[in-house]
N, CA, C and O atoms as a MOPAC input file, in Angstrom:
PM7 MOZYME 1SCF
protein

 N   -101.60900 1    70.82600 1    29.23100 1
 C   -100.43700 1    70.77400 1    28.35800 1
 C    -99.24000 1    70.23300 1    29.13400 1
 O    -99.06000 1    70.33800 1    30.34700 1
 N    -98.42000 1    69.61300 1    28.20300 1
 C    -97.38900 1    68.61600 1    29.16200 1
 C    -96.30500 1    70.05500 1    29.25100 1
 O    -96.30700 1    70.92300 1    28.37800 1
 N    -95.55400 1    70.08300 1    30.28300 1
 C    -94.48600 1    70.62900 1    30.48100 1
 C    -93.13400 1    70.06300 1    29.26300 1
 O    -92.74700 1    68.94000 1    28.94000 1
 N    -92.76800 1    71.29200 1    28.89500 1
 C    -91.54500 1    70.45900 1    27.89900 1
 C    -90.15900 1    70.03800 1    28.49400 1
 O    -89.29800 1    69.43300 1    27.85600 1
 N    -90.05300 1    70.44200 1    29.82000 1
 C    -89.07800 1    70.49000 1    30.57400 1
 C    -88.69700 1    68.69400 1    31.14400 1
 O    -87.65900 1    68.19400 1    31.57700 1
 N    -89.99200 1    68.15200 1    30.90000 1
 C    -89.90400 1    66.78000 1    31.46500 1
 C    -90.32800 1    65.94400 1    30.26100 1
 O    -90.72500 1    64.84700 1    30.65500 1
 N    -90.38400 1    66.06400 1    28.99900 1
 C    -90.44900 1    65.26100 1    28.34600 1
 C    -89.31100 1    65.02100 1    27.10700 1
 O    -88.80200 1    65.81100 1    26.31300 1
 N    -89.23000 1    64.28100 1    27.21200 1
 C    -88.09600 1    63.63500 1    26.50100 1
 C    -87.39200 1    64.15800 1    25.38300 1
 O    -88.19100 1    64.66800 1    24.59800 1
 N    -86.19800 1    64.23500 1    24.99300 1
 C    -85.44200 1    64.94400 1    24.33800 1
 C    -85.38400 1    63.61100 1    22.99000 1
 O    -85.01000 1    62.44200 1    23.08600 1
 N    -86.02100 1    64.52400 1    21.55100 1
 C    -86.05100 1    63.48400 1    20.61200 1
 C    -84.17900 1    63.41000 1    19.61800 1
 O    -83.16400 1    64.07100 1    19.83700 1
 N    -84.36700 1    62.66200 1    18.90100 1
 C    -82.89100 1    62.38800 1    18.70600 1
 C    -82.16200 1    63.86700 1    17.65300 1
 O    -80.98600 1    64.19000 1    17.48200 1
 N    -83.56500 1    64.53800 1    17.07400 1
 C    -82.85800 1    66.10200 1    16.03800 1
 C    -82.56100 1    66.86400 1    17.44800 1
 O    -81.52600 1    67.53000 1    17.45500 1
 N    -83.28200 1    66.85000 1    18.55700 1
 C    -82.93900 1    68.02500 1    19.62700 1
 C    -81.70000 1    67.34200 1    19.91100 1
 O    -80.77700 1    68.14800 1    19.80400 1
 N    -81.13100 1    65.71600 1    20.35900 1
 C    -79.82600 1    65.79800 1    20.91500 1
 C    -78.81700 1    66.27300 1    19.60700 1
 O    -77.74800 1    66.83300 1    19.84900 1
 N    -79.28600 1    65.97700 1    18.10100 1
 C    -77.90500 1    66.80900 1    17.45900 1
 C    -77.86600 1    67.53800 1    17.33000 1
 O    -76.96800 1    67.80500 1    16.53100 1
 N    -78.83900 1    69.03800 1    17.95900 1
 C    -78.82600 1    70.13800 1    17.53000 1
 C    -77.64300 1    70.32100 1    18.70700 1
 O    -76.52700 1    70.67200 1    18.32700 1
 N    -77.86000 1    70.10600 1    20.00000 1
 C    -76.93100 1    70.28000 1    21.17500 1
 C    -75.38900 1    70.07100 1    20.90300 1
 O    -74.41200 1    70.82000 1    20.91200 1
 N    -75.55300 1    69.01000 1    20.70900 1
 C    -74.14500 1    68.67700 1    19.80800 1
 C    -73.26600 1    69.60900 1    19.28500 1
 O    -72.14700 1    69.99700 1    19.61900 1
 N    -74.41600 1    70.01500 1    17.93200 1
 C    -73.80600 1    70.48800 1    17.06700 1
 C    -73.84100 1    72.09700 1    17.94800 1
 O    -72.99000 1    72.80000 1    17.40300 1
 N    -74.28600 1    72.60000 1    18.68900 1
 C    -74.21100 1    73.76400 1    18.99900 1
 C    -72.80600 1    73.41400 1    19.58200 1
 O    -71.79000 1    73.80300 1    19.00700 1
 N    -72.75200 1    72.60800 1    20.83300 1
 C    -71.54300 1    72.52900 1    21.75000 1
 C    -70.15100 1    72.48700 1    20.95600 1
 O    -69.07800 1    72.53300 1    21.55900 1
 N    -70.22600 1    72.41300 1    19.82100 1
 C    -69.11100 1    72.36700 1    18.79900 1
 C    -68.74200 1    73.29500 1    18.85500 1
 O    -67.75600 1    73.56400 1    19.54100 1
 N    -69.38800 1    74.15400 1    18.15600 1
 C    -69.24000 1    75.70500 1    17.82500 1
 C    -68.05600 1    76.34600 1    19.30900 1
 O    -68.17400 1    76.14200 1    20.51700 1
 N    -66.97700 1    77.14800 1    18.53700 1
 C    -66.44600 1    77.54400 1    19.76500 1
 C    -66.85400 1    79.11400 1    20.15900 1
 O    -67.23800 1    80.00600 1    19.40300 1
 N    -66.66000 1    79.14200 1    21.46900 1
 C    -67.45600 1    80.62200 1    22.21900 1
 C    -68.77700 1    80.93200 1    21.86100 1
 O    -69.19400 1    81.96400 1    22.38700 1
 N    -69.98100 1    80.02300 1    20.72100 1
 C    -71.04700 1    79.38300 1    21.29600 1
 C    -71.50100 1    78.75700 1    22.15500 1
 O    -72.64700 1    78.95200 1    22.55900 1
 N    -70.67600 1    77.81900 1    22.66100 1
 C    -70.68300 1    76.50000 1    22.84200 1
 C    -70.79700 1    76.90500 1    24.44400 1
 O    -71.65000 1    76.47900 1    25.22200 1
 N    -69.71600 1    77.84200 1    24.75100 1
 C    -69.52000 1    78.29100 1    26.21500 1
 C    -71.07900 1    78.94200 1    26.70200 1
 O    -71.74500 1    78.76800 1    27.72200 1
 N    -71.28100 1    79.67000 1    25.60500 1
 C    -72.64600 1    80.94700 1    25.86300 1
 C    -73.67500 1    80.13900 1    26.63400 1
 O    -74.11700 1    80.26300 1    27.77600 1
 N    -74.00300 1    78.97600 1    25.32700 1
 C    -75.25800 1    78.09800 1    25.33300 1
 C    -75.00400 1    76.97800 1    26.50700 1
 O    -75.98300 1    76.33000 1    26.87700 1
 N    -73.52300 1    76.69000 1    27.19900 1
 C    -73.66400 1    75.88600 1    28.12900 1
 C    -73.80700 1    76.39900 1    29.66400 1
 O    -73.95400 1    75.73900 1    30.69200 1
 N    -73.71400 1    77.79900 1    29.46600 1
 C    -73.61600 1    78.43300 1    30.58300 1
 C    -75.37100 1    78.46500 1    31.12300 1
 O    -76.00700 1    78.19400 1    32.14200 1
 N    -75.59600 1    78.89500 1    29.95000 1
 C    -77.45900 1    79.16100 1    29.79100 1
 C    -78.45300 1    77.88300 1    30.42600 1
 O    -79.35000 1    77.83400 1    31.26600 1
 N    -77.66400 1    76.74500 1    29.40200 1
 C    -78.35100 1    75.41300 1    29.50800 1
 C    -78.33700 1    74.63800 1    31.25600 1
 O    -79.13800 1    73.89800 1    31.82700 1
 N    -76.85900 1    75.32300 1    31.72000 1
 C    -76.93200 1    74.60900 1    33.15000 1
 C    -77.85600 1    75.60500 1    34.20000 1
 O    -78.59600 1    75.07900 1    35.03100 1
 N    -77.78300 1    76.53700 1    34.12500 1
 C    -78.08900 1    77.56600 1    35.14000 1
 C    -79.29500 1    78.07800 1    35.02300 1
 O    -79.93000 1    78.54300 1    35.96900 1
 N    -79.85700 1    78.00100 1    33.33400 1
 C    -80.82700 1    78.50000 1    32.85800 1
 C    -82.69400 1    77.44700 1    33.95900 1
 O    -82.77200 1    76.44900 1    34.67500 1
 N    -83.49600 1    78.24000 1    33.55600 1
 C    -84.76300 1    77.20600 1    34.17300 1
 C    -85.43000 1    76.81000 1    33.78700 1
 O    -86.22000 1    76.01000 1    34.28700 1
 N    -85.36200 1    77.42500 1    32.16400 1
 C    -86.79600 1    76.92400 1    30.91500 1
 C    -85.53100 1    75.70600 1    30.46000 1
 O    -84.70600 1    76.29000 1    29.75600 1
 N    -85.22700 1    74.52400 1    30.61400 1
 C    -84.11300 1    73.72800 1    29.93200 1
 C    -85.03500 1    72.54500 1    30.38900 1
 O    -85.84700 1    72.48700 1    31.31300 1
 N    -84.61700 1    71.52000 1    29.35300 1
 C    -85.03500 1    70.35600 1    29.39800 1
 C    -84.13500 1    69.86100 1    30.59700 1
 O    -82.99900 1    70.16700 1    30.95900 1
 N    -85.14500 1    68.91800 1    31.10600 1
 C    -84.43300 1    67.76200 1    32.49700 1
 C    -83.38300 1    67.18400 1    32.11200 1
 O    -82.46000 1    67.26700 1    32.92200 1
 N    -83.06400 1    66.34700 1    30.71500 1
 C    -82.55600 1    65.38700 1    30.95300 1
 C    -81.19300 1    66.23800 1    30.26800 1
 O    -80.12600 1    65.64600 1    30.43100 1
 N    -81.12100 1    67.50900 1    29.54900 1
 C    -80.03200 1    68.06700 1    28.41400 1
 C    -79.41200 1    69.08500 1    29.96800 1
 O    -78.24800 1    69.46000 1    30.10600 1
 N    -80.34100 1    69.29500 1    30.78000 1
 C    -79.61000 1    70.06200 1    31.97000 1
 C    -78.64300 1    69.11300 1    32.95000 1
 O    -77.64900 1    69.49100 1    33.57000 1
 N    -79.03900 1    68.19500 1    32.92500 1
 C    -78.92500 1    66.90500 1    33.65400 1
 C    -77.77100 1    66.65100 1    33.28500 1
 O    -76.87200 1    66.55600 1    34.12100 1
 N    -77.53200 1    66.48100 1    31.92700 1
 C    -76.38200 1    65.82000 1    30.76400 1
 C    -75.43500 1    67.05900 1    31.24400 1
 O    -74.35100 1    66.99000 1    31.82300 1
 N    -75.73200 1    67.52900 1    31.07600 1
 C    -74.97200 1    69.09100 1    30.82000 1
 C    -74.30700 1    69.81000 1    32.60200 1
 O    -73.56100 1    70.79000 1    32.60700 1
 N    -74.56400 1    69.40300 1    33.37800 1
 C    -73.89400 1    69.37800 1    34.88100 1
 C    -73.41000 1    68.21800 1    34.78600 1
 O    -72.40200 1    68.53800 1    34.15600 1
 N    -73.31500 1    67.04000 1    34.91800 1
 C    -72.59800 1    66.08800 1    34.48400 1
 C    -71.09300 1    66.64800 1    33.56600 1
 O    -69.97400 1    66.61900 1    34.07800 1
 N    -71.25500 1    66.93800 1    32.72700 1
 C    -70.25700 1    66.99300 1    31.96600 1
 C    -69.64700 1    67.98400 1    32.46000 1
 O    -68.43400 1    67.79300 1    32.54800 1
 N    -70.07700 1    69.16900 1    32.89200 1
 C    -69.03200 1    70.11000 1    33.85800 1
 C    -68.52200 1    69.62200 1    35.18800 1
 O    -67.43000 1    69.94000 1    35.65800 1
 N    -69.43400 1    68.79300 1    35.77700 1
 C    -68.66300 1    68.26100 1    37.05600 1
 C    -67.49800 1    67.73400 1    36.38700 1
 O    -66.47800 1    68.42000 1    36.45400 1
 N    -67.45800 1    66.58700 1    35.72200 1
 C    -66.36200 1    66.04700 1    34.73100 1
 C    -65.33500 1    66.66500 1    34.05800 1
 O    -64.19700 1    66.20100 1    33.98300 1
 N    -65.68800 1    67.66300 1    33.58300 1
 C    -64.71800 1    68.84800 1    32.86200 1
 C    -63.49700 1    69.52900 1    34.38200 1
 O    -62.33900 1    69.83900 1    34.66100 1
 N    -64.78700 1    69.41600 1    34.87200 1
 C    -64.14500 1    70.13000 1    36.26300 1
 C    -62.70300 1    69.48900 1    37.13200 1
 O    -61.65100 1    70.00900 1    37.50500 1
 N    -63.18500 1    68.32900 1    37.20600 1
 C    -62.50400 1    67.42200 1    38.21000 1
 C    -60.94600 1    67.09500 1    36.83600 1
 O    -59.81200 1    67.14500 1    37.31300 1
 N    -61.02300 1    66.93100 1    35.98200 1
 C    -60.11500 1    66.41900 1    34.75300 1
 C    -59.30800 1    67.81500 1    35.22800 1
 O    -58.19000 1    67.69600 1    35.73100 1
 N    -59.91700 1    69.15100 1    35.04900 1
 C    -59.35300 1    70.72800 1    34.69800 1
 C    -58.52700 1    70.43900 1    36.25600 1
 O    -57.37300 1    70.86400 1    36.31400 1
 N    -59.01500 1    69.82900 1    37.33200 1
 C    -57.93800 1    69.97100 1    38.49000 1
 C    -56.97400 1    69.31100 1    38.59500 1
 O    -55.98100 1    69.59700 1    39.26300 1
 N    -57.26600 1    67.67300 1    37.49700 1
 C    -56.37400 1    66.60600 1    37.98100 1
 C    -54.54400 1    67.21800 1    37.02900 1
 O    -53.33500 1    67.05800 1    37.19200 1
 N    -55.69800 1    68.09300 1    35.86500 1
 C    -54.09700 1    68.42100 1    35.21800 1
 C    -53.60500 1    69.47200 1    35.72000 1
 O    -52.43400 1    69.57000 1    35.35500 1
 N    -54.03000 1    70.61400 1    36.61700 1
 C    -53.34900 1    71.45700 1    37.27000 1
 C    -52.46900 1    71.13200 1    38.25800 1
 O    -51.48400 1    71.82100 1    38.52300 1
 N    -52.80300 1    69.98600 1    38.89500 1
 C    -52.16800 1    69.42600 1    39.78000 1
 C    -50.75600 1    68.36600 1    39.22200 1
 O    -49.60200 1    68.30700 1    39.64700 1
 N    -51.45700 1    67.60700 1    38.09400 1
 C    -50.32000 1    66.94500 1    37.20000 1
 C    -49.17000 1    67.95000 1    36.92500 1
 O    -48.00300 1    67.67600 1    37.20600 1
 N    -49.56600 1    69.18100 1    36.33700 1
 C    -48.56400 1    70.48000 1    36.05000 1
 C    -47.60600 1    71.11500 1    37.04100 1
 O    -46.43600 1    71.49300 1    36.97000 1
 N    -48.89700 1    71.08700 1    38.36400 1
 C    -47.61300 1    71.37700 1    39.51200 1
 C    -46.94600 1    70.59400 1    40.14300 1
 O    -46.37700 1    71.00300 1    41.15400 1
 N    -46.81100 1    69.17600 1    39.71800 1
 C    -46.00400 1    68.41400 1    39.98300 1
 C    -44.66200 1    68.31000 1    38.95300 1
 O    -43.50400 1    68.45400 1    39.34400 1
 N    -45.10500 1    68.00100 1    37.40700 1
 C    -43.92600 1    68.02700 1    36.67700 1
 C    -43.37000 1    69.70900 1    36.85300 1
 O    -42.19300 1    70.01900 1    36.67000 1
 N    -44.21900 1    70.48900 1    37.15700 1
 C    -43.33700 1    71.84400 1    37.38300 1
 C    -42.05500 1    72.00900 1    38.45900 1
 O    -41.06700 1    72.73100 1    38.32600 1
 N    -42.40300 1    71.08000 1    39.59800 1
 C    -41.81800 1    70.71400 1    40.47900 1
 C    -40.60100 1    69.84500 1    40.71200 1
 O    -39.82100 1    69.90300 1    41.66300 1
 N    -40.57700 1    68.87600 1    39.47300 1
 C    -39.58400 1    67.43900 1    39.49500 1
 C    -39.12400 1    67.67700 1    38.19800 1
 O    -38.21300 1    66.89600 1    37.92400 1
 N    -39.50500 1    68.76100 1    36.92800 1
 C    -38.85300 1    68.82500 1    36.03100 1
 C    -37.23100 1    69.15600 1    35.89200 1
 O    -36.37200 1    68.48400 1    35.32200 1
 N    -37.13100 1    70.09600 1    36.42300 1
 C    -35.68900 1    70.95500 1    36.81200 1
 C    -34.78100 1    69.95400 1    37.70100 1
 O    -33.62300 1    70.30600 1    37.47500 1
 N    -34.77500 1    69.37000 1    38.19000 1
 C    -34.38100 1    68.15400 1    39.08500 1
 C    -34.11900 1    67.09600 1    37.32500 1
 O    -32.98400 1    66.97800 1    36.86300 1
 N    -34.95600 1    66.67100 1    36.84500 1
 C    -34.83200 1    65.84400 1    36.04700 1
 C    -33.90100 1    66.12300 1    35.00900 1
 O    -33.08600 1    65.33300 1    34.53200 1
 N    -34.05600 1    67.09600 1    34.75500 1
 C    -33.17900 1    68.15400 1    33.30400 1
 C    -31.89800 1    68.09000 1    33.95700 1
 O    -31.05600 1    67.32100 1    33.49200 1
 N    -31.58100 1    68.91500 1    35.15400 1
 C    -29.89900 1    68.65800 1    35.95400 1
 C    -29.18200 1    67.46000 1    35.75500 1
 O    -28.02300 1    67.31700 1    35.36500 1
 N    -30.44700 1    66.19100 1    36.23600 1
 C    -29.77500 1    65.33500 1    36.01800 1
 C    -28.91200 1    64.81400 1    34.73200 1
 O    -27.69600 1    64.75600 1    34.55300 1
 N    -29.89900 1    64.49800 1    33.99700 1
 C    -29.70000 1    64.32500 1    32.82900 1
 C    -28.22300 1    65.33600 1    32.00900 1
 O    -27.19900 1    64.99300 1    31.41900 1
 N    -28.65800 1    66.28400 1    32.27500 1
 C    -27.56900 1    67.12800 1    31.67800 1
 C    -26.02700 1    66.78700 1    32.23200 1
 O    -25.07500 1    66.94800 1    31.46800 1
 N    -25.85100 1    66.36100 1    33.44600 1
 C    -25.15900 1    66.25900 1    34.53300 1
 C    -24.33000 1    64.97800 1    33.92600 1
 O    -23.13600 1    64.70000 1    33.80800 1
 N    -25.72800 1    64.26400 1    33.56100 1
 C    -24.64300 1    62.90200 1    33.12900 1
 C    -24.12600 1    62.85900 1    31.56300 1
 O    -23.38000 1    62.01400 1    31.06900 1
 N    -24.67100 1    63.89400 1    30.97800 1
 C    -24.15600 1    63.97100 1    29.34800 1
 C    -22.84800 1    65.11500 1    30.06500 1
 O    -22.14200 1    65.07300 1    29.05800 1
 N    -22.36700 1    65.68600 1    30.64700 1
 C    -21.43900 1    66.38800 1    30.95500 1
 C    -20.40300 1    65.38400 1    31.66700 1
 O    -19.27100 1    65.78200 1    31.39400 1
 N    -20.36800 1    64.48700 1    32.29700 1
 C    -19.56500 1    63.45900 1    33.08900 1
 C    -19.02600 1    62.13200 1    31.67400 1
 O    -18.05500 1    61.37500 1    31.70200 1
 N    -19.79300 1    62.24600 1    30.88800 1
 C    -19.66500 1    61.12400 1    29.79200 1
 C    -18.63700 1    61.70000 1    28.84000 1
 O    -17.79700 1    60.93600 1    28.36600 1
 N    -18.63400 1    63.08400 1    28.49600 1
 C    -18.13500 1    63.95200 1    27.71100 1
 C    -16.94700 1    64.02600 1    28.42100 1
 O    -16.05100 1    64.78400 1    28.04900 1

């Protein structure tokens, strides 16, 4: 018997994934399962670390975006205010 783990994911299994990953606080349950889990298809586990590495690296680039405008906002606002107070 073929292993199901290595054979190919037909196109109702990728919209069932889909449509699960929609679902919210499903979506988390079943992706937690799907990456870590060991009965999972190759290529939907595969897909599915992929997209958290990705999720991942995006989730740092805007924490970092945040602690920058957190940083240069207040500076920016002074200014600004500074020169509607000098115009006035």
């Amino acid at each position: 018997m073929e292993d199901f783990r290595n054979k190919p994911m037909s196109f109702g299994d990728w919209m069932k994934t889909f449509i699960i990953l929609m679902i919210p606080l499903v979506n988390f349950i079943f992706f937690l399962i799907w990456v870590f889990g060991s009965d999972v298809n190759t290529s939907k586990k595969n897909y599915l670390r992929a997209l958290f590495v990705f999720n991942l690296i995006i989730f740092i680039l805007i924490v970092i975006a945040g602690g920058v405008m957190y940083a240069v906002l207040p500076d920016i606002i002074e200014n600004i205010t500074d020169s509607f107070k000098s115009t006035v």
